[in-house]
C-alpha beads as a LAMMPS data file, in Angstrom:
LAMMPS data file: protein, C-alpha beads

349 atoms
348 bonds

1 atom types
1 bond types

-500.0 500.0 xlo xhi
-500.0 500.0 ylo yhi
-500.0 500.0 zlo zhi

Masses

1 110.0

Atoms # bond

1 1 1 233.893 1.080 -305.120
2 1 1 233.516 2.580 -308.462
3 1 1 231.972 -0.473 -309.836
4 1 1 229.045 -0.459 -307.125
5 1 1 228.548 3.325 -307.697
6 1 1 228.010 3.132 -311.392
7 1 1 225.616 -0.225 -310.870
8 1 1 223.866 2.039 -308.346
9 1 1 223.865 4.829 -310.979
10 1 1 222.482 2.672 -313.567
11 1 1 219.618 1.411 -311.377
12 1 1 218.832 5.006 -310.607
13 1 1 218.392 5.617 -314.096
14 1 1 216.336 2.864 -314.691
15 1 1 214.096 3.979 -311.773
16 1 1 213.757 7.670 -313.196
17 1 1 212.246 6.368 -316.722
18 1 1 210.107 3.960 -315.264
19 1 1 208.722 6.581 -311.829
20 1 1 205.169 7.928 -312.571
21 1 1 205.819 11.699 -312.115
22 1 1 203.286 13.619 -310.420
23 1 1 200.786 14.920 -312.064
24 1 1 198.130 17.711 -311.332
25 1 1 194.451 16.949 -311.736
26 1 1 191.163 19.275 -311.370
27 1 1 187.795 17.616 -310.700
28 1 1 184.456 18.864 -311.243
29 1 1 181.819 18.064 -309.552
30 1 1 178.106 18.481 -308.582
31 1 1 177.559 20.748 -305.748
32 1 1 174.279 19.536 -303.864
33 1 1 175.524 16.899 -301.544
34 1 1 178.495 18.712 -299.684
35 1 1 180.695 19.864 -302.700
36 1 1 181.415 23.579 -302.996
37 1 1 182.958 23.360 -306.873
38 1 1 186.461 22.735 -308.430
39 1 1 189.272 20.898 -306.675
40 1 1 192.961 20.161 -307.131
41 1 1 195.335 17.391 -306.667
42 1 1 198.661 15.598 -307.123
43 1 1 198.437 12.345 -308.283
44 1 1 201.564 9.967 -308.790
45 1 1 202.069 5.946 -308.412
46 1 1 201.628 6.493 -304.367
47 1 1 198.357 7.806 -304.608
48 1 1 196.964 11.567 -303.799
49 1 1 197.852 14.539 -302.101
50 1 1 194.513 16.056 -300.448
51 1 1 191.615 17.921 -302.228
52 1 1 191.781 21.653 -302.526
53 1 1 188.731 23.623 -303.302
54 1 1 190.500 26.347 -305.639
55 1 1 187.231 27.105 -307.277
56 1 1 183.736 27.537 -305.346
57 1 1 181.231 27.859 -308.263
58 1 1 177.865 25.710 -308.148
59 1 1 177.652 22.622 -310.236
60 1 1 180.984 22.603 -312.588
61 1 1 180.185 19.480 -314.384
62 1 1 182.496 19.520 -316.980
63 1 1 185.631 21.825 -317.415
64 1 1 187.752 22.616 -320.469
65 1 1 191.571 23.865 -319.950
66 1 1 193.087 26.228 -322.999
67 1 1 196.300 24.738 -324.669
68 1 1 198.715 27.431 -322.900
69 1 1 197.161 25.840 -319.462
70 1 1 196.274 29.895 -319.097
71 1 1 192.447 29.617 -318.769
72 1 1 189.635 27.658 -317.783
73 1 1 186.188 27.398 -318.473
74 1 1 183.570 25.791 -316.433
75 1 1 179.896 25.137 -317.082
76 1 1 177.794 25.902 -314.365
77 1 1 174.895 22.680 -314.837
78 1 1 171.743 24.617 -313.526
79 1 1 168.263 24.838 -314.870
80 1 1 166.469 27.951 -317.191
81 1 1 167.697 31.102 -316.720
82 1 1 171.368 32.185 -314.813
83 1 1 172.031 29.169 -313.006
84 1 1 173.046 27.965 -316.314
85 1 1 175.907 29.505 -317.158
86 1 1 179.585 29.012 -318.462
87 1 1 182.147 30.498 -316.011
88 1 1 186.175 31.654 -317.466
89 1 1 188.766 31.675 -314.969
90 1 1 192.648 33.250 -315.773
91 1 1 195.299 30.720 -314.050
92 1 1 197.566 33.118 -311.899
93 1 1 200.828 31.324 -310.999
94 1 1 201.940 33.680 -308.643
95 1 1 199.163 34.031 -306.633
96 1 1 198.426 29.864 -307.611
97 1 1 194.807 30.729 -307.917
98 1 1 191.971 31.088 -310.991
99 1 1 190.493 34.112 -310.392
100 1 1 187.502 34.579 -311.850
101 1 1 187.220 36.294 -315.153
102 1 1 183.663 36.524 -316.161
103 1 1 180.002 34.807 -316.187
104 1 1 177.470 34.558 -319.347
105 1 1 174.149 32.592 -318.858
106 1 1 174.045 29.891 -321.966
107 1 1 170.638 31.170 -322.436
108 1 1 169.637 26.816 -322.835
109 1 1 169.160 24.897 -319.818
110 1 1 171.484 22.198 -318.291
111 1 1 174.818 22.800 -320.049
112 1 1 176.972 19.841 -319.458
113 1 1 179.666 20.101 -321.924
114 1 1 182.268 22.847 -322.680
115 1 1 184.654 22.621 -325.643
116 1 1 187.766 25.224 -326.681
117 1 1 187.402 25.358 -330.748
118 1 1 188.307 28.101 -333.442
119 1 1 188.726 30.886 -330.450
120 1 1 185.528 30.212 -329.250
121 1 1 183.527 27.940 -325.870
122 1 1 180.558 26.060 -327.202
123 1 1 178.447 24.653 -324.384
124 1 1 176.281 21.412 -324.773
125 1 1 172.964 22.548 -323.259
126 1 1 171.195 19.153 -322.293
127 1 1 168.046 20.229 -320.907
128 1 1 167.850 23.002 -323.692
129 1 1 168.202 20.980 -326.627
130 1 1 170.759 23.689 -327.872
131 1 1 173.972 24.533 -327.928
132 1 1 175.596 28.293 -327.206
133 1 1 178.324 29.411 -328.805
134 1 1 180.949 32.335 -326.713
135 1 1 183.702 34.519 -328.396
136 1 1 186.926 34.694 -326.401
137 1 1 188.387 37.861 -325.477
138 1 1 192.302 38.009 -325.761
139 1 1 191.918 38.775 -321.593
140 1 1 189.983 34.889 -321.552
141 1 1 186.987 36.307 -321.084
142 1 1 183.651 35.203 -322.877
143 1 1 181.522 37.012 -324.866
144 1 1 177.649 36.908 -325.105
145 1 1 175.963 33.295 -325.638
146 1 1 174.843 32.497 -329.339
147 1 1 172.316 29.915 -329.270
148 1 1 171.693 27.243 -331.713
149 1 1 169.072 24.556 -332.452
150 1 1 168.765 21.842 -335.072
151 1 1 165.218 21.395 -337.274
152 1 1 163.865 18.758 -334.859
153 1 1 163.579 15.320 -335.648
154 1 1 159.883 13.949 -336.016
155 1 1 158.565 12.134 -332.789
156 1 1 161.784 13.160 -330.528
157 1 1 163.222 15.790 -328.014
158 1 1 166.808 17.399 -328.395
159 1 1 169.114 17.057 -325.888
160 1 1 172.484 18.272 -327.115
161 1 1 174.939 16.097 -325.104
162 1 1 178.467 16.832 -326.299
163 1 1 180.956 18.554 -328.847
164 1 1 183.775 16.821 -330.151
165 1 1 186.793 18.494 -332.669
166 1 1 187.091 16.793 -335.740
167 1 1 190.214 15.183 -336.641
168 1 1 191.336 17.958 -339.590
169 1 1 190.951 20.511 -337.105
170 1 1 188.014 22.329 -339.268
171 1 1 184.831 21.108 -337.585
172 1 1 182.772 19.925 -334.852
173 1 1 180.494 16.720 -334.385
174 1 1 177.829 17.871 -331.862
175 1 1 175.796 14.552 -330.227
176 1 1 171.944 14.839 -329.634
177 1 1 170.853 12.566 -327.579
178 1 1 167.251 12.821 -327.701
179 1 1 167.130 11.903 -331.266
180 1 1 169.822 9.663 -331.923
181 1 1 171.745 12.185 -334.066
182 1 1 175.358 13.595 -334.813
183 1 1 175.516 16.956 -336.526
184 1 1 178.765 18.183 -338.095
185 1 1 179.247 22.262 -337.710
186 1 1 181.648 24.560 -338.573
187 1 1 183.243 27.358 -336.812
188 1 1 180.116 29.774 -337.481
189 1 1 177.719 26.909 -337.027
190 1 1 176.455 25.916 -340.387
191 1 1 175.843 22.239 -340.577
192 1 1 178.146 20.277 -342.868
193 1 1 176.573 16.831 -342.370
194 1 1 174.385 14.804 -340.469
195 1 1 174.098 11.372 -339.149
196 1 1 170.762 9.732 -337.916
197 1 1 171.289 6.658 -335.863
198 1 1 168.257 4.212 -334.598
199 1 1 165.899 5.736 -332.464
200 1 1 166.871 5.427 -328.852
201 1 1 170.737 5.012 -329.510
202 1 1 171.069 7.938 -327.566
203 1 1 174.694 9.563 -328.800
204 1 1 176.888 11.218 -325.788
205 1 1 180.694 10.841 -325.964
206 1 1 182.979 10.659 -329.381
207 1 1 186.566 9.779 -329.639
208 1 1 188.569 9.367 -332.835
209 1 1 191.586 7.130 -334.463
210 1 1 194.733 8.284 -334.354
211 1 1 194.730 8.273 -338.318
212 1 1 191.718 10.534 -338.506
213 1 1 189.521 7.777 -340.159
214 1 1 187.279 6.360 -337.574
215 1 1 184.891 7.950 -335.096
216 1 1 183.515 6.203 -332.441
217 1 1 180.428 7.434 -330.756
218 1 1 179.159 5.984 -327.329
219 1 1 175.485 5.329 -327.725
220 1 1 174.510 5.692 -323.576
221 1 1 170.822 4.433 -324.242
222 1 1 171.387 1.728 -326.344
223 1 1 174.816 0.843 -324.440
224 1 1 176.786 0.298 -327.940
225 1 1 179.789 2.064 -329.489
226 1 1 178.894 3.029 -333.164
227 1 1 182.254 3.173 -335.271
228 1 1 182.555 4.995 -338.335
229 1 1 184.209 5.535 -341.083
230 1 1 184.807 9.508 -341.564
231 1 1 184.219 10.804 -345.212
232 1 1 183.962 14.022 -347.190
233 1 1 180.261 13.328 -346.884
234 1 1 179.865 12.759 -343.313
235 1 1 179.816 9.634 -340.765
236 1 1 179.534 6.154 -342.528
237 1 1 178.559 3.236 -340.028
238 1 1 180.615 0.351 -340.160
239 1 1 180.160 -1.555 -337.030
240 1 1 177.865 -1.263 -333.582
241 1 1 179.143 -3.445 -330.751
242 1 1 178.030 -3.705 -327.023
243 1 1 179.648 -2.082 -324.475
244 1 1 176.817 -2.641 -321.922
245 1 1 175.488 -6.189 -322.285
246 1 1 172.826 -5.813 -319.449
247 1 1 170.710 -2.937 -320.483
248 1 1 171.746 -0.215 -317.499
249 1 1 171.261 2.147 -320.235
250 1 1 173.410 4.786 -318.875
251 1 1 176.683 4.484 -320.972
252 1 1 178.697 7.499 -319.989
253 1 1 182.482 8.177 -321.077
254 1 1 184.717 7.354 -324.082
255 1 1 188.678 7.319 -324.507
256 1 1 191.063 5.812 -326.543
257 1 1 194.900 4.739 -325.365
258 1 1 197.251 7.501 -326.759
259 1 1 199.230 4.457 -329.334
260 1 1 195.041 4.107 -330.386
261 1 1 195.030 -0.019 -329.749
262 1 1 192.565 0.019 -327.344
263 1 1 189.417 1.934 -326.588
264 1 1 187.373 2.230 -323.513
265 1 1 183.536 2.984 -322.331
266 1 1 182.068 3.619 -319.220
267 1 1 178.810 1.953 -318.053
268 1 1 176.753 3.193 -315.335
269 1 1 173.661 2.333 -313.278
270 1 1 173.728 -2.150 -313.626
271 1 1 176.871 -3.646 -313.071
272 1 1 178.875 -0.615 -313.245
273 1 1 182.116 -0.863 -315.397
274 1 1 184.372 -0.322 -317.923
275 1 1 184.625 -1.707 -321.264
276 1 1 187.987 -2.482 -323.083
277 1 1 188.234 -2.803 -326.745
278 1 1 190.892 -3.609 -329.039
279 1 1 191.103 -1.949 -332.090
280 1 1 191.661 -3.664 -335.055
281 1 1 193.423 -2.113 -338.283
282 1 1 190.519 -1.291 -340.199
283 1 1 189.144 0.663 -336.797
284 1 1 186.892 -2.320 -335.740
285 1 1 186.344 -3.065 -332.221
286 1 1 186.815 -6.478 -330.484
287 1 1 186.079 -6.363 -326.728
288 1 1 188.612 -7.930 -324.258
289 1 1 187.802 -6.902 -321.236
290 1 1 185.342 -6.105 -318.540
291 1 1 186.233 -3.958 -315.008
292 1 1 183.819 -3.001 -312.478
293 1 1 184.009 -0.084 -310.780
294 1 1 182.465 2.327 -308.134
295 1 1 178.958 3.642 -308.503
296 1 1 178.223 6.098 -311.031
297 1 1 181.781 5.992 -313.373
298 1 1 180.477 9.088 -315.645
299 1 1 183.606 10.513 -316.507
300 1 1 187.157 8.848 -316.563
301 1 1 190.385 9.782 -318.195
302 1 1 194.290 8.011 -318.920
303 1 1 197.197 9.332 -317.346
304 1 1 199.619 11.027 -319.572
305 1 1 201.428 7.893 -319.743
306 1 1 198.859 5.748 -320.081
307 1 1 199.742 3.257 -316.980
308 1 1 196.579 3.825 -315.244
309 1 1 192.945 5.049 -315.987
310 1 1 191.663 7.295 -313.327
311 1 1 187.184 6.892 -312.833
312 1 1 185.202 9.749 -311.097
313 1 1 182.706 7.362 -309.790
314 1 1 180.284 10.250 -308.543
315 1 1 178.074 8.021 -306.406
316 1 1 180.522 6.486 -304.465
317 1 1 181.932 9.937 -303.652
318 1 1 185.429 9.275 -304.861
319 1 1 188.147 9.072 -307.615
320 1 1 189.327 5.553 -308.417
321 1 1 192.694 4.443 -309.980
322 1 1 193.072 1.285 -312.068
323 1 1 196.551 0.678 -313.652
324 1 1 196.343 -0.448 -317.290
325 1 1 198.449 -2.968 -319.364
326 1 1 199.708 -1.593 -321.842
327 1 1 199.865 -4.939 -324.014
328 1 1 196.402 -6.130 -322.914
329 1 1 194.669 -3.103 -322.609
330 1 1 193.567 -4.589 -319.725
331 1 1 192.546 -2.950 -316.106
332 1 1 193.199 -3.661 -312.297
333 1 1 192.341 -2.188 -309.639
334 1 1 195.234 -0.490 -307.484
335 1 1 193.322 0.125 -304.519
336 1 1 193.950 3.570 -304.360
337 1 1 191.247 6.150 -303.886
338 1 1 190.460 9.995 -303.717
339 1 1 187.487 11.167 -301.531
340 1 1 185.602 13.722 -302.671
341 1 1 181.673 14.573 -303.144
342 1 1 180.308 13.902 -306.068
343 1 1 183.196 13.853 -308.753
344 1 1 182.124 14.128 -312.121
345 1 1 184.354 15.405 -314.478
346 1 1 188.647 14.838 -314.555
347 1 1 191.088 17.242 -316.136
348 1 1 194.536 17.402 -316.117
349 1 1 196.736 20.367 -315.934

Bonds

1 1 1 2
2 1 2 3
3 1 3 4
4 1 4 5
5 1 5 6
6 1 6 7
7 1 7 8
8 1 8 9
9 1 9 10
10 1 10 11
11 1 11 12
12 1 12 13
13 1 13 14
14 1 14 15
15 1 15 16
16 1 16 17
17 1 17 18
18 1 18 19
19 1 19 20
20 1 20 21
21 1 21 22
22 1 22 23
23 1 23 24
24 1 24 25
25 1 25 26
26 1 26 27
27 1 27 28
28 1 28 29
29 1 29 30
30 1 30 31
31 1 31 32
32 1 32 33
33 1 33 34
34 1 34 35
35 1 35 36
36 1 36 37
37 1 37 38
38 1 38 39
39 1 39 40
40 1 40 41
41 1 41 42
42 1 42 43
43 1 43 44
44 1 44 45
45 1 45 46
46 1 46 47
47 1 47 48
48 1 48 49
49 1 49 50
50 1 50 51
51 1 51 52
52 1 52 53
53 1 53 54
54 1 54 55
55 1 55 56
56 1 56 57
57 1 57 58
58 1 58 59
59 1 59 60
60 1 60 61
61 1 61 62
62 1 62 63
63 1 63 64
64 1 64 65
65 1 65 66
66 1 66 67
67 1 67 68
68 1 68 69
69 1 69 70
70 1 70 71
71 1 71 72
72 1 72 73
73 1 73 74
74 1 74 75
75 1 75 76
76 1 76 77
77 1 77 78
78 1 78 79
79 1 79 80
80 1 80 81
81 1 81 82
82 1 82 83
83 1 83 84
84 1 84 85
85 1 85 86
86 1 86 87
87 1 87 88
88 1 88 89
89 1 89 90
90 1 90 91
91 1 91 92
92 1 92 93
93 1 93 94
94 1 94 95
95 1 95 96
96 1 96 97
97 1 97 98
98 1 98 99
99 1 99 100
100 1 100 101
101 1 101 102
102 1 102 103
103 1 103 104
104 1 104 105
105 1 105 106
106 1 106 107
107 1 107 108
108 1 108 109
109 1 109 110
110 1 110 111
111 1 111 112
112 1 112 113
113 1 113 114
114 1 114 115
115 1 115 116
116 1 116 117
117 1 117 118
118 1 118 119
119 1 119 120
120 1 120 121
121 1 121 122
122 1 122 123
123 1 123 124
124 1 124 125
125 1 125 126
126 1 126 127
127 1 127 128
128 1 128 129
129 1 129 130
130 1 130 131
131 1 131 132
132 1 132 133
133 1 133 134
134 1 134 135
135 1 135 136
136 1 136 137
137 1 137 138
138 1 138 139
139 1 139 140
140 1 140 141
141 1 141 142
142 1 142 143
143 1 143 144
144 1 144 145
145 1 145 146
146 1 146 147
147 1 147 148
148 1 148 149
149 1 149 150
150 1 150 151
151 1 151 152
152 1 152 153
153 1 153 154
154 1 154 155
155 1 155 156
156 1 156 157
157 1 157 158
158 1 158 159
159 1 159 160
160 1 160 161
161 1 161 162
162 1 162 163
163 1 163 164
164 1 164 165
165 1 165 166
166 1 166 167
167 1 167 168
168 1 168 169
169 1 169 170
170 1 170 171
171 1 171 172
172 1 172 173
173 1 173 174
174 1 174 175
175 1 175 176
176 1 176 177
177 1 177 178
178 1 178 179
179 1 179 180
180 1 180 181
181 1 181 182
182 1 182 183
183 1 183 184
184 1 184 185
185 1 185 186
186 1 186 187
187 1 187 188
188 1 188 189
189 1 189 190
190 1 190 191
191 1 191 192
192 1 192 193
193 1 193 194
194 1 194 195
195 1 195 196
196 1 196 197
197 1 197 198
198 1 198 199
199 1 199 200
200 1 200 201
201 1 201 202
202 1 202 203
203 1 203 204
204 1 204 205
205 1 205 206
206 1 206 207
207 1 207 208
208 1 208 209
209 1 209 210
210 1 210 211
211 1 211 212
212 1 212 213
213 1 213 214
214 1 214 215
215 1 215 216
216 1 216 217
217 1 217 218
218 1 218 219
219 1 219 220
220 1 220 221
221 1 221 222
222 1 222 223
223 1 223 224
224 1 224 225
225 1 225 226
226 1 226 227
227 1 227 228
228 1 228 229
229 1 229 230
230 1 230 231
231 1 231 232
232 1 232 233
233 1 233 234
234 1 234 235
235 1 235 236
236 1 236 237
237 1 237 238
238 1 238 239
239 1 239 240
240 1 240 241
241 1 241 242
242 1 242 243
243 1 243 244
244 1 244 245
245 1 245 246
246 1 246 247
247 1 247 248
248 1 248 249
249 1 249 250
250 1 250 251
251 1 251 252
252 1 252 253
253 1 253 254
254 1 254 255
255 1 255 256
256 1 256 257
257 1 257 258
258 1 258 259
259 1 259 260
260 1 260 261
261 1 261 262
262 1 262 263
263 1 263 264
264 1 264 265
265 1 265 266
266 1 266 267
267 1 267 268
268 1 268 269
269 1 269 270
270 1 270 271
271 1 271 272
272 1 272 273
273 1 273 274
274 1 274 275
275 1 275 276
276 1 276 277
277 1 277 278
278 1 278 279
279 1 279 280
280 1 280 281
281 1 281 282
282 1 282 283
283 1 283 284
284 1 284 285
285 1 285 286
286 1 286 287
287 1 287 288
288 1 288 289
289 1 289 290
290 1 290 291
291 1 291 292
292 1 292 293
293 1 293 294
294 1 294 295
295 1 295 296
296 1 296 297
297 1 297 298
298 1 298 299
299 1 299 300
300 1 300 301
301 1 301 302
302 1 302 303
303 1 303 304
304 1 304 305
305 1 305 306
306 1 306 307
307 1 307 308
308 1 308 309
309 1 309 310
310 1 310 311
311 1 311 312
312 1 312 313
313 1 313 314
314 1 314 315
315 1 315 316
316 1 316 317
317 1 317 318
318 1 318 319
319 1 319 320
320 1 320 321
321 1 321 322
322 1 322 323
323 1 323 324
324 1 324 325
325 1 325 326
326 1 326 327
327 1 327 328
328 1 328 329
329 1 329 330
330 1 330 331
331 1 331 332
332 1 332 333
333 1 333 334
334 1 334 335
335 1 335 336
336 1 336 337
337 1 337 338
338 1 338 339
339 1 339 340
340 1 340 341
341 1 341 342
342 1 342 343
343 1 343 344
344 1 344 345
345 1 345 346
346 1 346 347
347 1 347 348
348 1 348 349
């Protein structure tokens, strides 16, 4: 008897290490087609608990949790003037609701990127071809927008697509889009360093080694990743290497797996997918793998454990879940699914 209850105990055990413990996850998405702003859910190994609105704002594109899980910031993606705005909420655990705390206008149209650096929100403004910069109050709240342009390129339009922390902490890499460039800034804003890529790369998403020595910047016009080598002078290209091979020209999303071995792109509008890369030890990229996936994959993100890779495939009106080898890098599709209107950005809490 004792013998079958300690087997029984042991396969318990093994059970408990191996379970995928549920998980919270916001989603962002774009209100025009039957969204009404920010929802919640559970996600585990069995799939999703239902979507809960527990923010109605219009258009939160892109979100950005603070480290304490205390606030939340939310761009509002509108056009000129205060439909473009970036929106603080103050988590309240009792009440398990974000009140809102305040609303500033980002003064540059389409913001569609919010980053949490040096006690400040920066918003990417897309349409503006700026980007705004927002004190933090020790309440959360934001102050005033600061905006900020770069001396424009000759022959090109800005359109500021991203910020991305640095790997010592100190600095930001800010993508522009329009002219295929990635500025380095400091708390304050001064530029540190710039990095001009071909015309009509098109810069969007960054992620960076584990070691702090390669950056990786998704090109979504020219459907390459760029990789660099990160010096005291700036971005040094080293390699460019497809990620879309049939010219949808609408690369999206970057990420790479938490032990850095493998890297992954999203591709949108032909043959929707996403790329996996290997990573070799000098930070160059091989690519393994190929997985399609719904309409529209612009924003995707790994599970804190890394077994799957969750897809907000916004024109297919859902959330998609593909389980990822952790050997291969590799992705398959579990099947499993999350409706909801217009998903476009994944965070978890």
């Amino acid at each position: 008897m004792m013998k079958h209850t300690l087997i029984a105990l042991l396969l318990c055990l093994v059970g408990c290490a191996t379970a995928q413990e549920p998980a919270t996850l916001l989603i962002g998405t774009y209100t025009n087609d039957g969204s009404k702003g920010i929802y919640r859910t559970t996600f585990s190994a069995e799939g999703f608990s239902s979507p809960e609105l527990v923010i109605e704002v219009d258009n939160p594109s892109y979100l950005a949790l603070s480290e304490d899980g205390e606030y939340l910031y939310a761009v509002s993606e509108g056009g000129r003037g205060a439909s473009s705005a970036l929106n603080a909420y103050r988590y309240d655990a009792k009440a398990d609701s974000f009140p809102l705390i305040n609303r500033q206008t980002t003064l540059g149209a389409s913001p569609c990127y919010v980053r949490l650096f040096g006690g400040k929100a920066y918003t990417a403004n897309y349409s503006g071809g700026s980007y705004s910069m927002f004190t933090i109050g020790e309440d959360g709240s934001l102050g005033e927008a600061v905006e900020r342009t770069f001396e424009p390129r000759e022959g090109s339009r800005s359109h500021i697509h991203g910020l991305f922390e640095a790997p010592d902490g100190k600095s930001l890499y800010v993508t522009d889009l329009g002219r295929s460039e990635i500025f380095q800034i400091d708390a304050f804003g001064k530029e540190l360093s710039r990095t001009r890529l071909a015309m009509g790369t098109g810069p969007r998403h960054m992620a960076f080694s584990r070691d702090g020595r390669q950056a990786y910047a998704l090109g979504e016009l020219s459907g390459t990743v760029s990789v660099f080598d990160i010096g005291k002078q700036g971005l040094s290209l080293k390699q460019e290497i497809a990620s879309d091979s049939v010219g949808g020209g609408g690369c999206a999303d970057i990420h790479l797996s938490a032990d850095g071995r493998y890297l992954y792109a999203s591709n949108r509008l032909k043959e929707d997918g996403i790329s996996v890369f290997s990573v070799g030890e000098d930070g160059r990229l091989e690519k393994v793998g190929y997985t399609h996936t719904g309409v529209h994959p612009r924003n995707f993100t790994l599970s804190k454990d890394g077994r799957y890779v969750l897809v907000a495939a916004r024109d297919s009106n859902c959330v998609e879940v593909y389980s990822r080898d952790a050997k291969s890098g590799l992705l398959t599709d579990t099947g499993l699914r999350l409706e909801v209107s217009r998903p476009v950005c994944l965070v978890w809490m």
